[in-house]
C-alpha positions, 0 to 999 in steps of 0.5 A: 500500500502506497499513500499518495499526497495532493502534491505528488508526494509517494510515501511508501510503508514501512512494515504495517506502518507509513515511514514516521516522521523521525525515520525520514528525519534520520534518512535525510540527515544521513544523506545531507551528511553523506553529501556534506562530506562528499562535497568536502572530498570532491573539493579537495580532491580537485585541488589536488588535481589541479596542483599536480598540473602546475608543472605541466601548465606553460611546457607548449600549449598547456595552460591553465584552462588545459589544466581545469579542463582535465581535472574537471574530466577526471573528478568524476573518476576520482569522486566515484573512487572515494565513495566508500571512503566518504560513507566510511567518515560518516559512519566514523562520525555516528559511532562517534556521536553515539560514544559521545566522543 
């Protein structure tokens, strides 16, 4: 059984019961941590990237734009390779917040 808000809204049961307000809550803080650290990882891993590229920039043609243009093609490679290390940090963080650490 599904329930369907005016909205568009589907919110789909959980056991016998609807999914309750504190469930979706913990859902959503999860996630926006999850993304929270992703953002962090992606951020770094970009700067990372690109000053790896400074030798390269001015040797010929190689300039900065060059630069971005090949970390902006490998971000996409190296964030899917640091998945699992961000799910990892968050799940340090709550066993952390559960220790009250």
């Amino acid at each position: 059984m599904v329930a369907r808000h005016g909205n568009g809204v589907v919110i789909a049961p959980c056991g016998d019961k609807m999914m309750g307000v504190l469930p979706r809550y913990i859902v959503r803080a999860v996630l926006a941590y999850s993304a929270l650290v992703m953002a962090v990882l992606t951020i770094l891993i970009g700067l990372y990237l690109f000053t790896t590229q400074q030798d390269e920039i001015g040797i010929g043609r190689y300039g900065v734009p060059d630069a971005l243009l090949f970390v902006a093609g490998n971000l996409p490679v190296q964030v899917f390779n640091l998945l699992p290390i961000g799910a990892l940090i968050v799940r340090s963080m709550g066993m952390l917040a559960i220790r009250s650490s």
